[in-house]
gemmi code that builds the backbone of each chain (N, CA, C; Angstrom):
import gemmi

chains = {
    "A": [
        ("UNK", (99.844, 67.810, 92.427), (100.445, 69.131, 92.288), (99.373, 70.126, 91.870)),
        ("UNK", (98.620, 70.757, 92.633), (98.073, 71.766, 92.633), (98.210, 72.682, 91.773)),
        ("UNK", (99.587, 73.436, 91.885), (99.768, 74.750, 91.281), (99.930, 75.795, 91.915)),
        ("UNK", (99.168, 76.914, 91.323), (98.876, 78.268, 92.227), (97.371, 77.915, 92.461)),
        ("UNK", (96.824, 78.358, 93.945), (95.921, 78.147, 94.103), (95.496, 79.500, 94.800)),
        ("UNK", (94.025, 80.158, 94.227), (93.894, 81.454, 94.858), (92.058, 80.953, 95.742)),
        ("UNK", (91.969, 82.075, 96.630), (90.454, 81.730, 97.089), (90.412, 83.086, 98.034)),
        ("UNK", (88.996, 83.732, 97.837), (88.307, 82.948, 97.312), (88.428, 83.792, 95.725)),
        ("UNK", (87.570, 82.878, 94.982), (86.850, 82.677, 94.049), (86.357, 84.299, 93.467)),
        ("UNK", (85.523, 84.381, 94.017), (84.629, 86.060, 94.194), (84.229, 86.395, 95.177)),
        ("UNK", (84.660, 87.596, 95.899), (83.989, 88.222, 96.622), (83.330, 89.717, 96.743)),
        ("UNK", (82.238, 90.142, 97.144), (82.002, 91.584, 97.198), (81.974, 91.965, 98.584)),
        ("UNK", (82.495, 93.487, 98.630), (82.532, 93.838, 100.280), (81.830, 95.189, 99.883)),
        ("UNK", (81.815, 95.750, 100.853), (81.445, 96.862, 101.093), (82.546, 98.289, 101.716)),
        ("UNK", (82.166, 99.063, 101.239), (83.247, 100.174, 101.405), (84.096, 100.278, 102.926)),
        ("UNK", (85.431, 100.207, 103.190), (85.569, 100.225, 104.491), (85.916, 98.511, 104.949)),
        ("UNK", (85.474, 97.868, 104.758), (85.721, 96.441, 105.462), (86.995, 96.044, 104.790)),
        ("UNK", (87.617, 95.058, 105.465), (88.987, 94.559, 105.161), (88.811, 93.145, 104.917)),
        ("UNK", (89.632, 92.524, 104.431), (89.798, 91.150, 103.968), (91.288, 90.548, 103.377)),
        ("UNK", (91.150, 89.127, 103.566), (92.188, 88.702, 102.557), (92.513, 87.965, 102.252)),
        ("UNK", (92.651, 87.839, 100.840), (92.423, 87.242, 99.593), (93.934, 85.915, 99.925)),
        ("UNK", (93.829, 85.076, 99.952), (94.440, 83.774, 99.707), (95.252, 83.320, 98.759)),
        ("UNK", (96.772, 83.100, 98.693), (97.535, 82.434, 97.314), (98.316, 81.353, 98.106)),
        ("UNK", (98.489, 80.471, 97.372), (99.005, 79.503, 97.711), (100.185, 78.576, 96.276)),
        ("UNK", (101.022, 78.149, 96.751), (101.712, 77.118, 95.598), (102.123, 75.921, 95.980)),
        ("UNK", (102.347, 75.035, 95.735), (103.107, 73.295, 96.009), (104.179, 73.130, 95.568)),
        ("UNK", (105.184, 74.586, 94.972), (105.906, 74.073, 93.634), (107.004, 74.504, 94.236)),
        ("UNK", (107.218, 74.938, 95.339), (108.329, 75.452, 96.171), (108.627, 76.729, 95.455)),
        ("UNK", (107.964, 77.429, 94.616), (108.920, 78.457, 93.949), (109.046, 79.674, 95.566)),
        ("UNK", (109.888, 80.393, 94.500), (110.667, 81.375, 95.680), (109.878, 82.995, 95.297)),
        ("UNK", (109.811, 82.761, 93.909), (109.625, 84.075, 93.357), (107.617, 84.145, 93.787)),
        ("UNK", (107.270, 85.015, 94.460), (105.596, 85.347, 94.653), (105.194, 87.007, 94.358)),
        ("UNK", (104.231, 86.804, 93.136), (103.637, 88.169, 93.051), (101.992, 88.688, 92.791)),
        ("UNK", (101.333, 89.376, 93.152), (100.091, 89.820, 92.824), (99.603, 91.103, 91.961)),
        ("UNK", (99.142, 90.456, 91.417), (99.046, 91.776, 90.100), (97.117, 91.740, 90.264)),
        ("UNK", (97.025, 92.962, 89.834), (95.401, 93.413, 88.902), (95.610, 93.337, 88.267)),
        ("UNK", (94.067, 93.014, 87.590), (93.536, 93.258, 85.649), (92.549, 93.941, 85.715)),
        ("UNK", (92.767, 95.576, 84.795), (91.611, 96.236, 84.886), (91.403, 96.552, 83.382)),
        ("UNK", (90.018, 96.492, 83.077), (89.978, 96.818, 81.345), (90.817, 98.334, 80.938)),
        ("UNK", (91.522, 97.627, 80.032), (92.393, 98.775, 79.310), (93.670, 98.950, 80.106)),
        ("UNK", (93.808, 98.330, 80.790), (95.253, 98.786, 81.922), (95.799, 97.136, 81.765)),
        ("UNK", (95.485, 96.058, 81.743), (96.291, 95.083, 81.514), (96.403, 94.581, 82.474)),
        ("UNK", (97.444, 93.919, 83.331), (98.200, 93.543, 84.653), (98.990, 94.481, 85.083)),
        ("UNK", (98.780, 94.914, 86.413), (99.600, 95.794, 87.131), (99.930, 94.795, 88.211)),
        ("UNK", (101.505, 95.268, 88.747), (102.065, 94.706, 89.999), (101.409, 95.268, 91.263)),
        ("UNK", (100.932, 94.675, 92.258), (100.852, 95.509, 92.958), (101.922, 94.850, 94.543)),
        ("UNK", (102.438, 93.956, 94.437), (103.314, 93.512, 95.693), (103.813, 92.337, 95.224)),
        ("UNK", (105.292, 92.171, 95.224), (105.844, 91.043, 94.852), (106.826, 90.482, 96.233)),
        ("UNK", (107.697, 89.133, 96.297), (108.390, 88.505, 97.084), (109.241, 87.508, 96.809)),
        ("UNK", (110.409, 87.688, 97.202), (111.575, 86.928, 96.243), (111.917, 85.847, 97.431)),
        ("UNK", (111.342, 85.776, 98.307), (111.439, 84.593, 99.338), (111.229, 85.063, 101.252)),
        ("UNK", (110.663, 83.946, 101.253), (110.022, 83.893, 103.250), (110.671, 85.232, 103.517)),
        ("UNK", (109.903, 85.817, 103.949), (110.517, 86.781, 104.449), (110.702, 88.161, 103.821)),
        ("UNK", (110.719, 88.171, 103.014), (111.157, 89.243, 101.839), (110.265, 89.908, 101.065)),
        ("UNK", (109.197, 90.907, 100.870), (108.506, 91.220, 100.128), (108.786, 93.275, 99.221)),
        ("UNK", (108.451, 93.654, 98.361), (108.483, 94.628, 97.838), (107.672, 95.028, 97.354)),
        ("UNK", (107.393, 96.395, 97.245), (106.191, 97.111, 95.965), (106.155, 96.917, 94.858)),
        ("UNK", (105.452, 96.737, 94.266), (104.612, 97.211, 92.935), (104.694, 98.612, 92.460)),
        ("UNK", (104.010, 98.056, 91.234), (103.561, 99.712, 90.574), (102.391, 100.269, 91.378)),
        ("UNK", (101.705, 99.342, 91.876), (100.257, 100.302, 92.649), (99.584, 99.216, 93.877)),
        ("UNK", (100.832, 99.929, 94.902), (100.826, 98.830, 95.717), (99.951, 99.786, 97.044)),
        ("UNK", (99.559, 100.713, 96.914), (98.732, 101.922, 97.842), (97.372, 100.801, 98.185)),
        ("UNK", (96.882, 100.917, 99.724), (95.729, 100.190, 99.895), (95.768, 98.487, 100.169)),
        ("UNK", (96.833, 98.357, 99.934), (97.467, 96.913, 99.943), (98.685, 96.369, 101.145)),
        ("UNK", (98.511, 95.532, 101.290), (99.861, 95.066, 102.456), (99.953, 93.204, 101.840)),
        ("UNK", (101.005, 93.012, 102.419), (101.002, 91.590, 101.602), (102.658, 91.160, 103.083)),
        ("UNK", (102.835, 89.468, 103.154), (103.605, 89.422, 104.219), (104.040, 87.541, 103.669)),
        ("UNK", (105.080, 87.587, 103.796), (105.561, 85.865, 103.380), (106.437, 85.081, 104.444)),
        ("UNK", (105.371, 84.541, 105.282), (106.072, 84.131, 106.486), (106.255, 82.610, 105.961)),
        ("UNK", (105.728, 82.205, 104.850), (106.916, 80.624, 104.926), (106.350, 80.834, 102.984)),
        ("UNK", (107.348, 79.936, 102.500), (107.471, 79.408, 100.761), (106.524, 79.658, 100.120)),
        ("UNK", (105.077, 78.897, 100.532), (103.961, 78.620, 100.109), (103.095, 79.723, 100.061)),
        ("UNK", (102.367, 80.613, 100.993), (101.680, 81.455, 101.060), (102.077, 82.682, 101.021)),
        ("UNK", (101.227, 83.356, 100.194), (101.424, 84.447, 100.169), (100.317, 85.670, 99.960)),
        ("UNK", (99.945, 85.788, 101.096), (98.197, 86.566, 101.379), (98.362, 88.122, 100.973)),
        ("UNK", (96.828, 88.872, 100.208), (97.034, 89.903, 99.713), (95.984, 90.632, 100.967)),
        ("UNK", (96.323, 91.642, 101.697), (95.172, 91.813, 102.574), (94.946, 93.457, 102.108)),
        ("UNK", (93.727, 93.899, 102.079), (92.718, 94.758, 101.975), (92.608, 95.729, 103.096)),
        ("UNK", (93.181, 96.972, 103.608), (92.866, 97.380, 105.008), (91.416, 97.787, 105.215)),
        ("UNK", (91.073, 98.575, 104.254), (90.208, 99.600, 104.115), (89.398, 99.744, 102.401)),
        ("UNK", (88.596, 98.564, 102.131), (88.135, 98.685, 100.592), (87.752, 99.836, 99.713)),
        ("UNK", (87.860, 100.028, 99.012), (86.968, 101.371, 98.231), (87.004, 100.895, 97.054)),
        ("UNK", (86.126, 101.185, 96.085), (85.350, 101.058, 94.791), (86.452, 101.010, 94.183)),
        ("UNK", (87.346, 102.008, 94.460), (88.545, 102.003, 93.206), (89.531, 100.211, 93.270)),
        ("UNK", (88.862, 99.760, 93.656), (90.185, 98.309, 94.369), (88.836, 97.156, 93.661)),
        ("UNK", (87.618, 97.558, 93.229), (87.350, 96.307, 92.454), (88.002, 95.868, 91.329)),
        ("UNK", (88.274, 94.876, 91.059), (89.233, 94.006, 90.106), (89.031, 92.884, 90.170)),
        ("UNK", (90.030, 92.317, 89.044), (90.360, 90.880, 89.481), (91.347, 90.555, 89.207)),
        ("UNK", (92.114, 89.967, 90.536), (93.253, 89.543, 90.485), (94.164, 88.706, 91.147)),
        ("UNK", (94.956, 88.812, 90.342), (95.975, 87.182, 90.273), (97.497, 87.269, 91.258)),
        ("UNK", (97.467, 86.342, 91.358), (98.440, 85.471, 91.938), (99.637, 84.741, 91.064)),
        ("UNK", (100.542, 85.083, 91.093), (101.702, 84.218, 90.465), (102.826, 83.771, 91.017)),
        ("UNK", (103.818, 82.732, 90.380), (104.688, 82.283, 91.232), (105.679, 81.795, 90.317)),
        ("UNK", (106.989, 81.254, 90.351), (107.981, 81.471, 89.671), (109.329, 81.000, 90.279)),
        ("UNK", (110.000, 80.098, 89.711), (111.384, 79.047, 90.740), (112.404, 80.703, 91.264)),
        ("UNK", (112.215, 81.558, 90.183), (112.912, 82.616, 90.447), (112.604, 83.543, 89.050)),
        ("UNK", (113.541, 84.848, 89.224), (113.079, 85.910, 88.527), (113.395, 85.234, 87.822)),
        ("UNK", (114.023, 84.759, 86.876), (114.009, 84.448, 85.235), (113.555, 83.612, 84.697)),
        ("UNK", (113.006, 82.536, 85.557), (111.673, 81.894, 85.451), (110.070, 82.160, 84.962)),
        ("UNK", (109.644, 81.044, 84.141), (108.642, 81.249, 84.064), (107.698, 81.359, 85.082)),
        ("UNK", (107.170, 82.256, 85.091), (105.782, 82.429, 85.890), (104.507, 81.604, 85.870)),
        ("UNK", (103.565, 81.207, 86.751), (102.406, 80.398, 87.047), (101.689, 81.511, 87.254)),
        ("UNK", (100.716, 81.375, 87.044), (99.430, 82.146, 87.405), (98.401, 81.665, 87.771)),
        ("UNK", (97.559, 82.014, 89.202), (96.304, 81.255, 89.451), (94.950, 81.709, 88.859)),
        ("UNK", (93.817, 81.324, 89.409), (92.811, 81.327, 88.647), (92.320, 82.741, 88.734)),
        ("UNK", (92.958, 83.831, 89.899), (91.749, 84.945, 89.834), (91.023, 84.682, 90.814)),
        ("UNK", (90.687, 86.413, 91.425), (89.789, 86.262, 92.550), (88.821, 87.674, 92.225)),
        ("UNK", (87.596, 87.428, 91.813), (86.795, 88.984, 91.305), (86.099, 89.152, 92.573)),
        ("UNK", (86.984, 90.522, 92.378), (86.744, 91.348, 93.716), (85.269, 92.643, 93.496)),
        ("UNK", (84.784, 92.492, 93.921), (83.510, 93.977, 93.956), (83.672, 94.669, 94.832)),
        ("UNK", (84.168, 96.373, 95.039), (83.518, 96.847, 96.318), (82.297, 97.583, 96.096)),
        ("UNK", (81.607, 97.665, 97.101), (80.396, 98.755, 96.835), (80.308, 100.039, 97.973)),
    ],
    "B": [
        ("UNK", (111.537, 105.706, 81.475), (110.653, 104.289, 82.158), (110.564, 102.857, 81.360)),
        ("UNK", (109.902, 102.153, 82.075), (109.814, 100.784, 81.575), (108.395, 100.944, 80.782)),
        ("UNK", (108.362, 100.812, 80.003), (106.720, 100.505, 79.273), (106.075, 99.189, 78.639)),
        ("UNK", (105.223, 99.129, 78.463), (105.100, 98.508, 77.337), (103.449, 98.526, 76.725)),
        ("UNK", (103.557, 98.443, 75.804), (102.431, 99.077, 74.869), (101.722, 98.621, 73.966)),
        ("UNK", (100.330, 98.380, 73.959), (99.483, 97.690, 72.527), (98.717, 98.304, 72.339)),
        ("UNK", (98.767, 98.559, 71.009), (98.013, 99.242, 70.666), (96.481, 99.575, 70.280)),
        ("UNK", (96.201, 98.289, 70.160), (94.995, 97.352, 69.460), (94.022, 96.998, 71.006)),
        ("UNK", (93.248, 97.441, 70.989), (92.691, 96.736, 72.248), (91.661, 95.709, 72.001)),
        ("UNK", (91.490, 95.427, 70.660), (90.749, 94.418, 69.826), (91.039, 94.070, 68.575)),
        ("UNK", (91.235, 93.031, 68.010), (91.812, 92.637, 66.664), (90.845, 91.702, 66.107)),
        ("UNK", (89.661, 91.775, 65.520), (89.339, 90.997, 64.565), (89.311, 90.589, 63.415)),
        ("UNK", (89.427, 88.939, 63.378), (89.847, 88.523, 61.827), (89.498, 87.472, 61.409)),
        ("UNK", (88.753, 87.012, 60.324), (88.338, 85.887, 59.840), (89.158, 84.866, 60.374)),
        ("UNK", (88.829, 83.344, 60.022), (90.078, 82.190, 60.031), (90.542, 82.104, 58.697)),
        ("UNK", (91.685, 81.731, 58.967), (92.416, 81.846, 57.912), (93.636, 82.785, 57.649)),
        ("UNK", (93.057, 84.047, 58.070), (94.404, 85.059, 57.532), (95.199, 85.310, 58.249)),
        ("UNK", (95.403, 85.993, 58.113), (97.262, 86.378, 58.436), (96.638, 86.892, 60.353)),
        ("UNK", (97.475, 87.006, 60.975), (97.143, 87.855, 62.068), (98.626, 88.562, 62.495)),
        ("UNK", (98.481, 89.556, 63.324), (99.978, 90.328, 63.769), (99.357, 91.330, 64.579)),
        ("UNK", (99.606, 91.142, 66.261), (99.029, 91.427, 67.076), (100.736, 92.644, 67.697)),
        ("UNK", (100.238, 93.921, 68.060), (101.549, 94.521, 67.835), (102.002, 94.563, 69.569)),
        ("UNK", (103.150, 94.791, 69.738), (103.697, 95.243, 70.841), (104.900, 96.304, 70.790)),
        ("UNK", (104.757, 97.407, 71.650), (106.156, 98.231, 71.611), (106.380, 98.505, 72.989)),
        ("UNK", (107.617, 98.759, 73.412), (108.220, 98.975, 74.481), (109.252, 99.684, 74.726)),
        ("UNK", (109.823, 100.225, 76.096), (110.764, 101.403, 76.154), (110.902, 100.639, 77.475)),
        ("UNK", (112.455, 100.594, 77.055), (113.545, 100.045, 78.239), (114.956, 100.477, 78.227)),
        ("UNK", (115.765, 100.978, 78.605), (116.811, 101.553, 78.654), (117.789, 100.000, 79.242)),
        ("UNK", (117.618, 99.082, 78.085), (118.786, 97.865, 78.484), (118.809, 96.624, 77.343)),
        ("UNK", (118.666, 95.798, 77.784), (118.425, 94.045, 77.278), (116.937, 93.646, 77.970)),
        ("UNK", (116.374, 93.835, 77.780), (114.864, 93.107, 78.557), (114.593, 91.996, 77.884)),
        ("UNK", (114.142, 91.263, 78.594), (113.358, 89.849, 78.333), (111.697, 90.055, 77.712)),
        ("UNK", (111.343, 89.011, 76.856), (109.786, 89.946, 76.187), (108.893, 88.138, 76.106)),
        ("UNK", (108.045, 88.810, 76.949), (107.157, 87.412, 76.672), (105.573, 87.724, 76.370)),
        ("UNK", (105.030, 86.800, 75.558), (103.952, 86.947, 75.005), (103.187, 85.802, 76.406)),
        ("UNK", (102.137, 86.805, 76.779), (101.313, 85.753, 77.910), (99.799, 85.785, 76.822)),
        ("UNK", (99.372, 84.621, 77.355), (97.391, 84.367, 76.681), (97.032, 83.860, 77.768)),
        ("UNK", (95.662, 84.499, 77.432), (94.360, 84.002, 78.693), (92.966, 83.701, 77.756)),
        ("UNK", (93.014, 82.897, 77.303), (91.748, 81.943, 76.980), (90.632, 82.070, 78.047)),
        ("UNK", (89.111, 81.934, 77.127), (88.261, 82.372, 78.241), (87.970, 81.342, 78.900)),
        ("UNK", (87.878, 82.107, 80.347), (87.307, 81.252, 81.714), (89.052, 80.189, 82.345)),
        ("UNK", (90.470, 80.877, 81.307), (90.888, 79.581, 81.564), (92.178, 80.812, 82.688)),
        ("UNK", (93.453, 80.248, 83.080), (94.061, 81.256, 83.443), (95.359, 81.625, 82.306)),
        ("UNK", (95.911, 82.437, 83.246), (97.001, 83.238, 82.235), (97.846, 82.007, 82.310)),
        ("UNK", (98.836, 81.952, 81.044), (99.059, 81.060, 80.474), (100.759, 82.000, 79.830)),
        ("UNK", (101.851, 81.390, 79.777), (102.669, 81.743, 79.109), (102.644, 81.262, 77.180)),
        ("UNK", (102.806, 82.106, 76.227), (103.035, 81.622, 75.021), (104.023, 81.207, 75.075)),
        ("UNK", (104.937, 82.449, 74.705), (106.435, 82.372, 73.855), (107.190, 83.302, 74.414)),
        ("UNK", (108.640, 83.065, 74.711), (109.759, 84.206, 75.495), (110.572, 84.290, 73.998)),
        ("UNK", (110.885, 85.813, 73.795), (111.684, 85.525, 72.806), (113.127, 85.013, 72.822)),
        ("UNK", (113.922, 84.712, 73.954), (114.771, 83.754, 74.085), (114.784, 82.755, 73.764)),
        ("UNK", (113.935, 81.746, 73.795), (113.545, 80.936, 73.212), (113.455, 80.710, 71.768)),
        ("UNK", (112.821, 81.406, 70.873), (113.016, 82.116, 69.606), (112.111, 80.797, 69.280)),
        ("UNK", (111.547, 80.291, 69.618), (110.422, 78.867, 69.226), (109.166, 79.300, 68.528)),
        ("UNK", (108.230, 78.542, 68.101), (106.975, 78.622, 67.538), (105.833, 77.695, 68.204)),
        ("UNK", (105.055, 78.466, 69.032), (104.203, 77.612, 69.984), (103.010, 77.925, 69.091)),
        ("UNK", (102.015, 76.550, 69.105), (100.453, 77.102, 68.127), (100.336, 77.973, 67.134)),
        ("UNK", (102.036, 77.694, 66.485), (102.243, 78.731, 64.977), (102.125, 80.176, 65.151)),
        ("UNK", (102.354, 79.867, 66.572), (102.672, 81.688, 66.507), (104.189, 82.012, 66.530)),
        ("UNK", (104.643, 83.123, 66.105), (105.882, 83.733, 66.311), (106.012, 85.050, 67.138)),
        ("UNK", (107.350, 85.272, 67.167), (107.536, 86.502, 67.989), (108.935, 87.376, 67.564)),
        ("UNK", (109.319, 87.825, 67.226), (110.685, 88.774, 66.713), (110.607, 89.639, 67.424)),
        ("UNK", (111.965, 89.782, 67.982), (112.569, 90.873, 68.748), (113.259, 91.774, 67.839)),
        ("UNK", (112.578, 93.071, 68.237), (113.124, 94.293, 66.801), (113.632, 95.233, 68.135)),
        ("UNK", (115.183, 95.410, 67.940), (115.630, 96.428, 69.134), (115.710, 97.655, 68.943)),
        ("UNK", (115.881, 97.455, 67.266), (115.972, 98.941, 66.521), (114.275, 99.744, 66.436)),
        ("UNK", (113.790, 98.927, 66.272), (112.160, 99.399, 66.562), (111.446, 99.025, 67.702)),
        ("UNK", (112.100, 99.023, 68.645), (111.920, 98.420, 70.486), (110.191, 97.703, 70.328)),
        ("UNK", (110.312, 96.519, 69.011), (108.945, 96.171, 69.032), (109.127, 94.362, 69.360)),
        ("UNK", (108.267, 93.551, 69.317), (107.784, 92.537, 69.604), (106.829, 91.984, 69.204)),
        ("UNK", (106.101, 91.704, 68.226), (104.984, 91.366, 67.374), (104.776, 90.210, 67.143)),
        ("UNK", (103.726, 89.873, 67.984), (103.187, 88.367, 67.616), (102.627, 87.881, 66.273)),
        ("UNK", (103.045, 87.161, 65.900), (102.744, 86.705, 64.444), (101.991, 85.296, 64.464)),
        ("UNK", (100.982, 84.922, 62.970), (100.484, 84.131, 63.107), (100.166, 84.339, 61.662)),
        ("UNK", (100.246, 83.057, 60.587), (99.833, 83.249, 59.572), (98.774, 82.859, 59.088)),
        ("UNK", (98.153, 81.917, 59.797), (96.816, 81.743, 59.682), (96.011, 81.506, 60.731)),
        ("UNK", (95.209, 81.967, 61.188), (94.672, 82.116, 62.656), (92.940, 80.870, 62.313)),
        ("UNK", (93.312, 80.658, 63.989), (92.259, 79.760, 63.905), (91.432, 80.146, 65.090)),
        ("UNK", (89.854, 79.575, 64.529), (89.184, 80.151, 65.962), (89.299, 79.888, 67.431)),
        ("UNK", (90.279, 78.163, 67.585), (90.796, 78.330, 68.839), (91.671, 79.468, 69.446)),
        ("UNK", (92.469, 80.297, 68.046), (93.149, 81.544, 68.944), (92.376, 82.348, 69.404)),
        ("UNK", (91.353, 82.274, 69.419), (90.541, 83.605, 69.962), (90.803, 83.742, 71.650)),
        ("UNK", (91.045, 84.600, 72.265), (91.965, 84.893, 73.385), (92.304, 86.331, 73.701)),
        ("UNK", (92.415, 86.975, 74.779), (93.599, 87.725, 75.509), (95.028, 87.932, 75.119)),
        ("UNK", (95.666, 88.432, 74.331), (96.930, 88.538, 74.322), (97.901, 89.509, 75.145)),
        ("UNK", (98.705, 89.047, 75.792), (99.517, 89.987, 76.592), (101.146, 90.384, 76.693)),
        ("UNK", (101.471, 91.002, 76.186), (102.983, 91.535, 75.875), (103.370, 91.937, 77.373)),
        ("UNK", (104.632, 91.216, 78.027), (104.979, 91.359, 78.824), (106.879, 92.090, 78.519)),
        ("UNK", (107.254, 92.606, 79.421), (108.651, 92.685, 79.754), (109.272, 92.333, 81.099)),
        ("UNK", (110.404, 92.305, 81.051), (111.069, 91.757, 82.373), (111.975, 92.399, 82.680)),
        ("UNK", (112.476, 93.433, 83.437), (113.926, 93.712, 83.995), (114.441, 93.126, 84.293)),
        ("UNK", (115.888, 93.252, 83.651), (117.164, 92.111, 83.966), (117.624, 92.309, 85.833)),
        ("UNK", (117.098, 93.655, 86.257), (117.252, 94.391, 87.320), (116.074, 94.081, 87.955)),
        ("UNK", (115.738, 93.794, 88.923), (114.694, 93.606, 89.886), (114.045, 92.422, 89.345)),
        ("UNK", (113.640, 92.291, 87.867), (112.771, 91.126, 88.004), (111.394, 91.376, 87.593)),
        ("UNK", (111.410, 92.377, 87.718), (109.710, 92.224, 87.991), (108.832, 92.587, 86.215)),
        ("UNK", (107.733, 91.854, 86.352), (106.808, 91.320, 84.958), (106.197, 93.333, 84.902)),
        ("UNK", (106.539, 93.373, 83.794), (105.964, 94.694, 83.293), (104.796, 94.206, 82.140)),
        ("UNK", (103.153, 94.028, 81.953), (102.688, 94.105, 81.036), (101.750, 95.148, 79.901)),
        ("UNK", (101.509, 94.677, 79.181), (100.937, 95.686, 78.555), (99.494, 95.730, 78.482)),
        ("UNK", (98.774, 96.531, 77.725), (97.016, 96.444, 78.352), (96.537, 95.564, 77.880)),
        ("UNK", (97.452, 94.673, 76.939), (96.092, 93.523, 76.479), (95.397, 94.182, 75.071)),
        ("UNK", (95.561, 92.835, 74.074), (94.570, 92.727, 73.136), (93.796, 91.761, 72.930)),
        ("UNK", (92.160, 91.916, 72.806), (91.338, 90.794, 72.451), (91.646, 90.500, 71.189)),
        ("UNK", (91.650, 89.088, 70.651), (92.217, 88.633, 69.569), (90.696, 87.346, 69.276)),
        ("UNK", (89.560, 88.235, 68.184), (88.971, 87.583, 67.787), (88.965, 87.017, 66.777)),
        ("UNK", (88.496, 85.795, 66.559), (88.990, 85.066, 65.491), (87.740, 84.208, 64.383)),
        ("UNK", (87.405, 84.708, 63.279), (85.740, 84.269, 63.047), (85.438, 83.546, 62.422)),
        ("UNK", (84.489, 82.635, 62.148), (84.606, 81.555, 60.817), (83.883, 81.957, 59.560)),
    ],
}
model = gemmi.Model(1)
for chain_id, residues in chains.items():
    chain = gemmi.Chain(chain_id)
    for i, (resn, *xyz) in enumerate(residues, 1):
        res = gemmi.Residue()
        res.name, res.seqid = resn, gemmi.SeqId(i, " ")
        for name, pos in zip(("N", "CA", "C"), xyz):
            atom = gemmi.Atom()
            atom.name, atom.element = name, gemmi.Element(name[0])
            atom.pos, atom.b_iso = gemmi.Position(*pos), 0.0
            res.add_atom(atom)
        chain.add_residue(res)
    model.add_chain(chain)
structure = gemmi.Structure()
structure.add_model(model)
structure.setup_entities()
């Protein structure tokens, strides 16, 4: 049992290029969300999903797209990078909303 | 709005004493309040929900509705607490994890 599993790891891009960032779980949960951590701001939501199919905004979900075509995955994609979108951030998952939440390891993002 | 709020963006304190890491919040309901930690290099980690009303690693948590606060407690802190602390909320409505900015919680010998 895995967990939440995020990848990659770290990456840096460059202004303009797109990408996307990887979450994964084994735990069947239903509940999937991605948040930032920025110093002094804490965790912000930025796209959550209450099952296949189903996804919603965040608090600062601008610059972001996110899509849950089966249980397990749930990819954060990048259209267009800019400096303001370096972070690092997480992945979580959850049997449902009143559930405890999992959190994966983090993915530190750089743009330049 | 939904908030939630710390005030402290660093707390240092010998081992031994007392610690009380604060949280306040603004919710117009019943919200759910959970204390998350992130230990370094490790991931986020749930403490304590105050539903629960338990004592994990001697910490506590009281739900004050009249003072919309949440305050992690600890009466004698040890240098394994040294950590990330994170005051979360939950809408009973949508669901979704509201946190707060985080306090470093150093702990010294």
């Amino acid at each position: 049992n895995a967990g939440v599993t995020q990848t990659p790891k770290f990456q840096v891009l460059k202004t303009g290029q797109s990408m996307t960032l990887q979450c994964a779980q084994d735990m069947n949960h239903e509940y999937m969300s991605w948040y930032r951590q920025d110093p002094g701001m804490g965790l912000r939501l930025i796209h959550y999903s209450v099952g296949a199919g189903i996804t919603d905004q965040g608090e600062v979900p601008n610059g972001y797209n996110v899509s849950r075509s089966t249980t397990e995955d749930f990819p954060l994609r990048l259209l267009s990078a800019a400096p303001s979108q370096t972070s690092v951030y997480f992945c979580a998952s959850s049997y449902g909303l009143s559930h405890e939440q999992y959190f994966g390891p983090g993915t530190r993002l750089t743009v330049t | 709005a939904q908030r939630v709020t710390q005030p402290e963006k660093l707390l240092s304190v010998f081992k031994g004493a007392p610690v009380e890491l604060k949280c306040n919040y603004s919710y117009s309901g019943s919200p759910e309040l959970f204390w998350y930690v992130q230990y370094s290099r490790q991931r986020l980690q749930l403490l304590l929900r105050h539903i629960s009303r338990e004592s994990i690693k001697g910490f506590t948590a009281d739900l004050n509705k009249g003072e919309t606060s949440f305050h992690l407690k600890k009466p004698f802190a040890q240098e394994e607490d040294s950590a990330m602390y994170y005051c979360a909320l939950r809408a009973l409505v949508g669901g979704k994890l509201i946190f707060g900015q985080g306090t470093e919680l150093s702990v010294k010998p």
